[in-house]
N, C-alpha and C positions, 0 to 999 in steps of 0.2 A: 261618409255617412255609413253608418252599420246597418247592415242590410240582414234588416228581421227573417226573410226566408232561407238566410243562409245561416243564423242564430238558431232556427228552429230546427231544418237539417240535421246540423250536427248535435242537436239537443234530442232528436230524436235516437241518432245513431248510439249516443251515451246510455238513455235510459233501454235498450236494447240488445246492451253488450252484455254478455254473461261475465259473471264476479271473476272469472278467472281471466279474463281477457285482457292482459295485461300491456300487447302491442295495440289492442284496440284504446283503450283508457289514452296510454300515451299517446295518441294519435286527436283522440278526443279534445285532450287538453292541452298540447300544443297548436291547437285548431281553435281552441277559445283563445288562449293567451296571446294570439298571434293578434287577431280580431282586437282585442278589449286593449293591447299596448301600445295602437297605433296613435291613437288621438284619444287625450285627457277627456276634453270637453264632451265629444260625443261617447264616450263611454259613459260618465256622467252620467248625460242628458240619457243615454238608452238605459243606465240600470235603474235614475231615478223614475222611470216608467215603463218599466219591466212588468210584465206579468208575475205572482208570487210563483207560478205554477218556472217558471221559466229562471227563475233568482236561485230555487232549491240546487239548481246543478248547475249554474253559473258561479254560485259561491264556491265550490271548490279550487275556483284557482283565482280568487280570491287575494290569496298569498302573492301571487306570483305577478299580478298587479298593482296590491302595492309595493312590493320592491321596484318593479320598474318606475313606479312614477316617484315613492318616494313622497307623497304630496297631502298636504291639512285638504285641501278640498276632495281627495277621494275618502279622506278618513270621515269628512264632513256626510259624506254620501254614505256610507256605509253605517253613521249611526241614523242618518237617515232614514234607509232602510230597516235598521232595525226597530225602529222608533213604529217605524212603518206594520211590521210583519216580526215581532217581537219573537214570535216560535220557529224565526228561522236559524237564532240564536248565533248570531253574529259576534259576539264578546268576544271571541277569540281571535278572529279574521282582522276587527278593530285592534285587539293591543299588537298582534303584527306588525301589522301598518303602525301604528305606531312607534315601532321599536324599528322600524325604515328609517324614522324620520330624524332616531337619535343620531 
């Protein structure tokens, strides 16, 4: 199970890094991506009930989940969410994933 206060942790430590911080980013997003490519299903189930406030800088690695999965159900989720939170503008993150799945 994804453990919300260790989602927010490191979702605090991102929106707190200066622009320049570039071993901090990389630390960030191998920290999410690590989390969100263990198990399909609870990634899923945690993004389709995600906070929007919490989705904003979740999306960024994005990409890097669907290559690992590879999969129509997280593409399903992800128009989802945009269905959901239309101005977090997800079009891109979708044909990604999509372009995984060719």
């Amino acid at each position: 199970m994804i453990n919300d206060k260790i989602i927010e942790t490191i979702l605090e430590k991102r929106k707190n890094l200066h622009p320049n911080d570039e071993p901090g980013f990389d630390n960030v997003w191998r920290s999410l991506t690590e989390i969100f490519t263990q198990n399909e299903e609870e990634t899923i189930n945690y993004l389709r009930n995600c906070p929007k406030e919490h989705l904003k800088w979740i999306k960024e690695v994005f990409d890097d989940i669907s290559e690992e999965f590879k999969s129509e159900k997280f593409i399903d989720t992800l128009e989802y969410i945009e269905e959901k939170f239309p101005d977090l503008e997800l079009s891109v993150d979708i044909n990604y994933a999509k372009k995984y799945l060719e």
